[in-house]
N, C-alpha and C positions, 0 to 999 in steps of 0.2 A: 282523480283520486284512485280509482282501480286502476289504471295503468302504474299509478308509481308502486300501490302495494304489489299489483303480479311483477313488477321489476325488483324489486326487493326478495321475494321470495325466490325467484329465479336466482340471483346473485346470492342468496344464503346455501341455494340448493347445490350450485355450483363448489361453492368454498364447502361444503359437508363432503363433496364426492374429492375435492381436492387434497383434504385434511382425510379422508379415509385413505385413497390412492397414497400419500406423504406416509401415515404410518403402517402401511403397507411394506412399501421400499424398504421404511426402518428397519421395520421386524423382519425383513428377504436381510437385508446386510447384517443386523447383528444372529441371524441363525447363522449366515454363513460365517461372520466371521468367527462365531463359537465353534462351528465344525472344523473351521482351520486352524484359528490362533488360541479355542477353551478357553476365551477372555473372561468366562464369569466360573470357574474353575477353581479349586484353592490351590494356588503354584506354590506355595513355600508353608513347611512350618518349621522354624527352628526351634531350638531347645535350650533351655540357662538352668545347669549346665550341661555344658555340648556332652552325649552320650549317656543323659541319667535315664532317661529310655529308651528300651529297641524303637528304631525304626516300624520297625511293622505294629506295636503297639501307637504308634501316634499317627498313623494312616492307617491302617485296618481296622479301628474303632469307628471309623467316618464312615454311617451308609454313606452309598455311593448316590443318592441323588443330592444330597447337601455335601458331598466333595464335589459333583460338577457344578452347584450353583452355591459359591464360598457365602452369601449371606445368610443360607437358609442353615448351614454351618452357624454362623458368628451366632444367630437368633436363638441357637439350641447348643449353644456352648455349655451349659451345665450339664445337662447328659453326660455330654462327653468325659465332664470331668468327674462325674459319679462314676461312671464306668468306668475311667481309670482306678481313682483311688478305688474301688472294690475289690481290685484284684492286685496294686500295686503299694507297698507302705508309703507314700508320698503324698501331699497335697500340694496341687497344681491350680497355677492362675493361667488363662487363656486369654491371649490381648493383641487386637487386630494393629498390625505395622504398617499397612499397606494395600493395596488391591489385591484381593484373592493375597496376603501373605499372614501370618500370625506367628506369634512368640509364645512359647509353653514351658512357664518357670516351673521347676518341679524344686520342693523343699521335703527329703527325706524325711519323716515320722523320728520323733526321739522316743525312743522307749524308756521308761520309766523306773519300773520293774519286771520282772522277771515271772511267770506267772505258772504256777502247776495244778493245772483241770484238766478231768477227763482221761488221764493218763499221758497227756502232752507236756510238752512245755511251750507257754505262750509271754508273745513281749504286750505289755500294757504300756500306751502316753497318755501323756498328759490330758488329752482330748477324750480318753475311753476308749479310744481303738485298740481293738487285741486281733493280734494275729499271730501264724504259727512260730517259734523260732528258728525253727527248721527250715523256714518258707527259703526258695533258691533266690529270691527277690529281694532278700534280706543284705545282698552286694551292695545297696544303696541304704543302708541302715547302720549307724555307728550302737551297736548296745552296750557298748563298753560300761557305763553308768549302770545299767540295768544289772548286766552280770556279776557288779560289784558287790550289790547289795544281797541281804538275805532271800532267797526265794520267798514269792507268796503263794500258799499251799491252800486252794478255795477249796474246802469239803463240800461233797454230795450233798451236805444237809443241806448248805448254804442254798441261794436262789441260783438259777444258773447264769449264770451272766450274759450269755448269747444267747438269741434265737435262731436255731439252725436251722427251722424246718422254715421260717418266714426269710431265712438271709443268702448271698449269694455270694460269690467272690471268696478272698481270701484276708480280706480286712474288716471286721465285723467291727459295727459302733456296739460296746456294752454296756450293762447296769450297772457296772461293778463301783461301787459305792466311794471315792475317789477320797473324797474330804475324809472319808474315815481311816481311809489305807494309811495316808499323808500324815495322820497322827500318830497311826501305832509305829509308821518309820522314823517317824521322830522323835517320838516318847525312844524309843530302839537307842537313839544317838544322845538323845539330853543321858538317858542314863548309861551311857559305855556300854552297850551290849552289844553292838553290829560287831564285834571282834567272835562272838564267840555262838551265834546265832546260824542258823544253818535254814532252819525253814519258819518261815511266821505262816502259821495253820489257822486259817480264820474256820471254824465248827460250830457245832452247837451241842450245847450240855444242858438234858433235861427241860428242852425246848428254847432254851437263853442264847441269846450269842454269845460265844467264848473266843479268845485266841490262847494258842497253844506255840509257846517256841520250843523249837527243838534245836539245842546247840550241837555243838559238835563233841564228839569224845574228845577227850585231851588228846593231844598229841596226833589226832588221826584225823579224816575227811568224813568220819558215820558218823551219825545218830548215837546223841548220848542223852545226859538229861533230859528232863521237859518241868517247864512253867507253862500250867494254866493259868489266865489272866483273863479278868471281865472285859467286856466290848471295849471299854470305855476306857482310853490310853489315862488320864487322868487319876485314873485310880490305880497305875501302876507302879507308882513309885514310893509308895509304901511297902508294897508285899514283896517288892524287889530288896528295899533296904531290910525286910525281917529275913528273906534268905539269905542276902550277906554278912548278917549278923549271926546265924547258926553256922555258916561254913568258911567263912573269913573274906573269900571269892569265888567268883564261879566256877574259876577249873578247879578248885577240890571238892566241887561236886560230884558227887558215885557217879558214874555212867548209866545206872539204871535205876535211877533215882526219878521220881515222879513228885511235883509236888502243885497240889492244888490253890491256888491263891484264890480263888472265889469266890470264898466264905470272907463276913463281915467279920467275925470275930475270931475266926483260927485258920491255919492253913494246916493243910492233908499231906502227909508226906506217904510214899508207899515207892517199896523197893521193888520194881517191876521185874528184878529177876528171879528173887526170892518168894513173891507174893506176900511179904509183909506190910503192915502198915499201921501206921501210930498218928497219931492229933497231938498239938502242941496248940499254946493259946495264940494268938498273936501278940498279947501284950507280954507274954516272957522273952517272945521272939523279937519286939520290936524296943527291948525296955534297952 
């Protein structure tokens, strides 16, 4: 009985020093062959489509110990792709094809509208991403749509939309209030105003939120009219049809004509050149 268990142990002890020596050799050939052939390396990443970003953007974001070992890459592929999108308008998918190879769809940002804070101009999509218009990264950005539309003019009063001092990059996610924007553009269009609208001024009056449009002078690209309007795009097409009931349409409105729609029961007219101003009811205006 003890001869066959110390033959056992013997023969286990042997096969442990065997299987140590075995992955031994492993690890000697696969060091070497990484020193000669970087077989666990990331060797390829292509891009769909080909050139939507620099090169050195889609290799220089990779520390260098998860570029020489491509799974520890694959495992931390979100990083990578936070830290593009923070500083690029695109959202990117990251998808292994291959040994050490991967594929990086990049789908430009659509901007939405057009946005003035701060004293910039910034593009808003769909998503709440703002970033600057300006930005030179903007080559991969169609704002055509955006540019179309009236500008959106966020006042100081308002909340600020970004956190600068907690955000990094050039693509900031914002607060800015989307569902609400998305009606006052389309209150804008159910009542034929985007022809003549130059900036939708979201402010505040008296601690309330207001918006404020400011069309265009007739005939020219400045600042004429202005319509105060409650938050609340639904309550705007009333006070729209009493001011085209007092002036027939909107281009034979004064150019420096102010008129308040805020009030439940009359609107404010005051000639901002003159400093005049008068009250009308709304039901003479609206009969």
């Amino acid at each position: 009985m003890k001869s066959n268990s110390l033959g056992r142990f013997r023969r286990r002890r042997k096969l442990k020093k065997f299987l140590i020596i075995l992955c031994a050799l492993a690890a000697g050939l696969l060091a070497a062959a990484e020193a000669r052939f970087a077989v666990s390396r990331v060797s390829l990443i292509e891009q769909r489509p080909a050139n939507a970003l620099p090169q050195y953007v889609l290799w220089g974001t990779i520390p260098s110990e998860r570029e020489r070992f491509w799974p520890s890459f694959w495992l931390h592929r979100k990083e990578y792709k936070a830290l593009i999108e923070a500083y690029y308008p695109v959202e990117i998918d990251v998808s292994l094809t291959g040994w050490g190879k991967f594929l990086v769809s990049a789908r430009p940002l659509v901007p939405v509208y057009r946005v003035y804070w701060g004293g910039r101009f910034w593009y808003l999509s769909a998503e709440g991403k703002l970033w600057l218009a300006s930005l030179a990264e903007n080559r991969l950005v169609d704002g055509g749509g955006a540019d179309k539309r009236p500008v959106l003019a966020w006042g100081a009063d308002r909340a600020t939309p970004i956190d600068m001092a907690n955000s990094e990059g050039n693509v900031f996610h914002s607060s800015l209030p989307l569902a609400l924007i998305s009606r006052w553009y389309a209150q804008i269009n159910a009542l034929k105003l985007a022809p003549y609208v130059k900036y939708v001024q979201a402010g505040v009056k008296e601690g309330t939120p207001v918006v404020r449009l400011i069309l265009y002078r007739p005939g020219t690209k400045e600042n004429g009219a202005q319509l105060l309007l409650p938050d609340e795009a639904e309550r705007w097409a009333e006070a729209v049809l009493a001011v085209r009931k007092l002036y027939g349409a909107l281009e034979n409105m004064p150019p420096d004509i102010f008129i308040d729609c805020t009030y439940k029961e009359k609107i404010l007219l005051r000639n901002t050149g003159a400093g005049e101003k008068e009250e009308k009811k709304a039901e003479g205006a609206k009969k």
